[in-house]
DRENPA-3360 file (N, C-alpha, C; in nm, 2 decimals, always signed):
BEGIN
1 = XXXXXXXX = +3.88/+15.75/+17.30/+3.76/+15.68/+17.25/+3.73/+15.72/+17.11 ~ +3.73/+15.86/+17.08/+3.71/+15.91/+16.95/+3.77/+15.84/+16.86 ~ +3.92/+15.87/+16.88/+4.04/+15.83/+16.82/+3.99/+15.68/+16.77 ~ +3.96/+15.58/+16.87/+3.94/+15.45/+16.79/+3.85/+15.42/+16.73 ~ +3.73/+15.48/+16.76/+3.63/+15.50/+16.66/+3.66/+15.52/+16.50 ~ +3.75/+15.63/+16.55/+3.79/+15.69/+16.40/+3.89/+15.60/+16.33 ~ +3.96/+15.55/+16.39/+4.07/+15.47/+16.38/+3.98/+15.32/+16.29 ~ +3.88/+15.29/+16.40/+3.82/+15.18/+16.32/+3.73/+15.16/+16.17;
9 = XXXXXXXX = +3.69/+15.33/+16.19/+3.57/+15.34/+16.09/+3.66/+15.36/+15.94 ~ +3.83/+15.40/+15.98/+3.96/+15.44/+15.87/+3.97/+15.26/+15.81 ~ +3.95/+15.15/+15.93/+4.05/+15.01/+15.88/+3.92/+14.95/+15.80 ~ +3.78/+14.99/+15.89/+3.66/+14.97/+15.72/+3.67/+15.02/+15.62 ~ +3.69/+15.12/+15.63/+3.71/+15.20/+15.48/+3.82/+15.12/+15.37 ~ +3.90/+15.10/+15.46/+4.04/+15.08/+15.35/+3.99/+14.93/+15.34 ~ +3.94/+14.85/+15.40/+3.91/+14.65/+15.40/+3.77/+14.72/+15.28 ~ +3.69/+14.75/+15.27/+3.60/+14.84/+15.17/+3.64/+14.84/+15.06;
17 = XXXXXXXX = +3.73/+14.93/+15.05/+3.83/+14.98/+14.92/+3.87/+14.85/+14.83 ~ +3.99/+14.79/+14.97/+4.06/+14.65/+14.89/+3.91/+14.53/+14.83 ~ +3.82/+14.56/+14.90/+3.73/+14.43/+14.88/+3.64/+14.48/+14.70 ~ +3.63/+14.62/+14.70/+3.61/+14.65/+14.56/+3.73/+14.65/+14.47 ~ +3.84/+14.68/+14.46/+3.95/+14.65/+14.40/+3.93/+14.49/+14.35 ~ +3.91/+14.36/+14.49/+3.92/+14.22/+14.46/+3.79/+14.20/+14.34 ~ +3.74/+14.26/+14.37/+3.58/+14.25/+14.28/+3.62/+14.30/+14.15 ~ +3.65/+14.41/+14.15/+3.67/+14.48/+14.00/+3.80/+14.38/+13.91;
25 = XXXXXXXX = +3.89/+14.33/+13.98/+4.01/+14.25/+13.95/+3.89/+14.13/+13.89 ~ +3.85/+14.06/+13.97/+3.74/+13.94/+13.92/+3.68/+13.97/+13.81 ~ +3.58/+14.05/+13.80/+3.51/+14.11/+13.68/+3.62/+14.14/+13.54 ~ +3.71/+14.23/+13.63/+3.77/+14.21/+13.46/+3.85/+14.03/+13.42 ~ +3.89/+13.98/+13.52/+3.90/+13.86/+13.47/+3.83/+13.76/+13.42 ~ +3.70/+13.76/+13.42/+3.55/+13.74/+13.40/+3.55/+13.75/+13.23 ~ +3.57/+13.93/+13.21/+3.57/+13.96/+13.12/+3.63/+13.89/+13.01 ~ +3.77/+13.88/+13.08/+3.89/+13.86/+12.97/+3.83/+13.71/+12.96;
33 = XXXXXXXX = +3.80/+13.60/+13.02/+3.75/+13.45/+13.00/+3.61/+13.47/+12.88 ~ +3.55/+13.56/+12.91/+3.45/+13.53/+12.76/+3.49/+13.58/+12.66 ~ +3.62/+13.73/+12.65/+3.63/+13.79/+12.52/+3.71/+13.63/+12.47 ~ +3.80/+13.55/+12.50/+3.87/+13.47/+12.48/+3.80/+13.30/+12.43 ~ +3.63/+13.32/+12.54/+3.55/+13.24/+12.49/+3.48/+13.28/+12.31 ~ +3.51/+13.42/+12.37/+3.45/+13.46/+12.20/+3.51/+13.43/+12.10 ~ +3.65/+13.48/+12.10/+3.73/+13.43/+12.04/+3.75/+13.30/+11.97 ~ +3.75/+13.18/+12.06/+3.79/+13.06/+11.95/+3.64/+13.06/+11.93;
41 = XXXXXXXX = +3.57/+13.08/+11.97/+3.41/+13.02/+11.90/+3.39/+13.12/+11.78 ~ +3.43/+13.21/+11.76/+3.44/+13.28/+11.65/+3.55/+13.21/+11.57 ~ +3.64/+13.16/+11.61/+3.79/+13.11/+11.49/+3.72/+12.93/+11.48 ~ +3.63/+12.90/+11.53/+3.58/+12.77/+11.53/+3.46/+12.80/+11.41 ~ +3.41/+12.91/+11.42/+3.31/+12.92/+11.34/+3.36/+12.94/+11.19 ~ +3.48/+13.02/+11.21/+3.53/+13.07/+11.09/+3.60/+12.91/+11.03 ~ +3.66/+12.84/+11.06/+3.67/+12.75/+11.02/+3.57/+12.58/+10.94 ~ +3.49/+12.61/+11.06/+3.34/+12.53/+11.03/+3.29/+12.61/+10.87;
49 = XXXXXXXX = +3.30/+12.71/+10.88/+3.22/+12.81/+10.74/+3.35/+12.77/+10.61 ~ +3.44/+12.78/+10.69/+3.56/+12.75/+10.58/+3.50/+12.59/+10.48 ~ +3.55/+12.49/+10.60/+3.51/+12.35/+10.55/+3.38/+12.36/+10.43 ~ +3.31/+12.42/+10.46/+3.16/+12.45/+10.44/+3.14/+12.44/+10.27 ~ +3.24/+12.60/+10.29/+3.32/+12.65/+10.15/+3.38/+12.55/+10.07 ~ +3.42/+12.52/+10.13/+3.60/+12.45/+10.04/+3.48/+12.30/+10.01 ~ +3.43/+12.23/+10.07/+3.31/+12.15/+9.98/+3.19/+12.21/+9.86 ~ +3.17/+12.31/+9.92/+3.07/+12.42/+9.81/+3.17/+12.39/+9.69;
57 = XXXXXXXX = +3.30/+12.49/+9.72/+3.41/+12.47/+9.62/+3.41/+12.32/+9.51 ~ +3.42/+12.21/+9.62/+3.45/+12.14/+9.55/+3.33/+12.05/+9.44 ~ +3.24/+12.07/+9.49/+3.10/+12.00/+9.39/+3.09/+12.10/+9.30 ~ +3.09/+12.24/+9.30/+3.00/+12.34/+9.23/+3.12/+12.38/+9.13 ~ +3.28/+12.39/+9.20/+3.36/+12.48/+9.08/+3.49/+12.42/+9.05 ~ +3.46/+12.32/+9.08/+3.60/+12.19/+9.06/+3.65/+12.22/+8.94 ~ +3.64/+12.28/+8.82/+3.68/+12.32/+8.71/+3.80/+12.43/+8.72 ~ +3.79/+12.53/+8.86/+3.89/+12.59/+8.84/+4.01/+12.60/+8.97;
65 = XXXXXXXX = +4.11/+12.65/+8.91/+4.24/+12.60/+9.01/+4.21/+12.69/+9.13 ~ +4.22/+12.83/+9.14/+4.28/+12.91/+9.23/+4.14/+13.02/+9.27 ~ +4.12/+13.03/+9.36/+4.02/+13.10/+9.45/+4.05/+13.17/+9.54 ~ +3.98/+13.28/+9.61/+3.99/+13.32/+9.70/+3.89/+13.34/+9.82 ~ +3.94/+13.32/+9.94/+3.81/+13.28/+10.06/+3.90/+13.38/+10.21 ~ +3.82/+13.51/+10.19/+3.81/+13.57/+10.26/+4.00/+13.65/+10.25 ~ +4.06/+13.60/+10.38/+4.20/+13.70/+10.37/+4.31/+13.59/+10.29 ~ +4.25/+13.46/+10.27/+4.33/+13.36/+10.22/+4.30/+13.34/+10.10;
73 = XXXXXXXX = +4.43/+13.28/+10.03/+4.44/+13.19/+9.88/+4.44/+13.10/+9.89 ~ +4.38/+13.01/+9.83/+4.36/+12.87/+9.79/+4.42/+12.82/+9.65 ~ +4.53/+12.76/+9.65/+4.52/+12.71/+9.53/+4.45/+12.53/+9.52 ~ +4.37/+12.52/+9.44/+4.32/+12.36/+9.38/+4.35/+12.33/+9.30 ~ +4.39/+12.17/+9.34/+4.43/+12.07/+9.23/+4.39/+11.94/+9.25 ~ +4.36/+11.91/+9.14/+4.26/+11.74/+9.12/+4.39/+11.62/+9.05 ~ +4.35/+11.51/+9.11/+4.48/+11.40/+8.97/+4.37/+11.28/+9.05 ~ +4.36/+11.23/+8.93/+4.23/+11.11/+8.92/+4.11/+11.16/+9.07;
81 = XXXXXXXX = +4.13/+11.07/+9.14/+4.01/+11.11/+9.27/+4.03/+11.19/+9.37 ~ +4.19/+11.22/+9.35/+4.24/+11.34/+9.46/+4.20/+11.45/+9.45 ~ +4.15/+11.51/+9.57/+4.13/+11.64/+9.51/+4.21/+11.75/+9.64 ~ +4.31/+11.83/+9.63/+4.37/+11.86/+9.70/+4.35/+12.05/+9.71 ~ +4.31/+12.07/+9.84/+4.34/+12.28/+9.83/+4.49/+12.31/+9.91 ~ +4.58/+12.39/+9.87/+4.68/+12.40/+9.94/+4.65/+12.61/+9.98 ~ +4.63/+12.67/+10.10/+4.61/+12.73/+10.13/+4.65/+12.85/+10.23 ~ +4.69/+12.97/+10.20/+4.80/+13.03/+10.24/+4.74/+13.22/+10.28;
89 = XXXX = +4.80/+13.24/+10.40/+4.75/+13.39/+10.36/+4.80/+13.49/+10.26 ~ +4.72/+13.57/+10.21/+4.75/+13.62/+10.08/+4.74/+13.78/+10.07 ~ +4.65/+13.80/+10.17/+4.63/+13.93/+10.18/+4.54/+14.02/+10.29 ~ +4.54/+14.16/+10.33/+4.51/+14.22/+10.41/+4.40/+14.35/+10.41;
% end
């Protein structure tokens, strides 16, 4: 009788164990979905701020070709109404 006592209070422990493992597994998966949410909303932002720029750019310093915005180069060029940024990484 001991024996299955003990036996049973061993198959809670270990169903215990696995059920925190399932949990800790979830949580970090949890995790990884917002660092990931952070992520594009941060590369969305960084983009949105870009556009932002590159019009700042173009009303305020349309006078000059080549700029820099953040890790990127921009080169600018105008021919009658066009107004064109071609834009590349540049540095680290």
């Amino acid at each position: 009788m001991a024996e299955t006592v003990l036996l049973l209070l061993l198959l809670l422990l270990l169903l215990l164990l696995l059920l925190l493992l399932l949990l800790l597994l979830l949580l970090l998966l949890l995790l990884l979905l917002l660092l990931n949410y952070y992520y594009y909303y941060y590369y969305y932002y960084y983009y949105y701020y870009y556009y932002y720029y590159y019009y700042y750019y173009y009303y305020y310093y349309y006078n000059y070709n080549y700029y820099y915005y953040y890790r990127c180069c921009c080169y600018c060029s105008s021919s009658s109404n066009y107004y064109h940024c071609y834009c590349y990484c540049c540095c680290c």
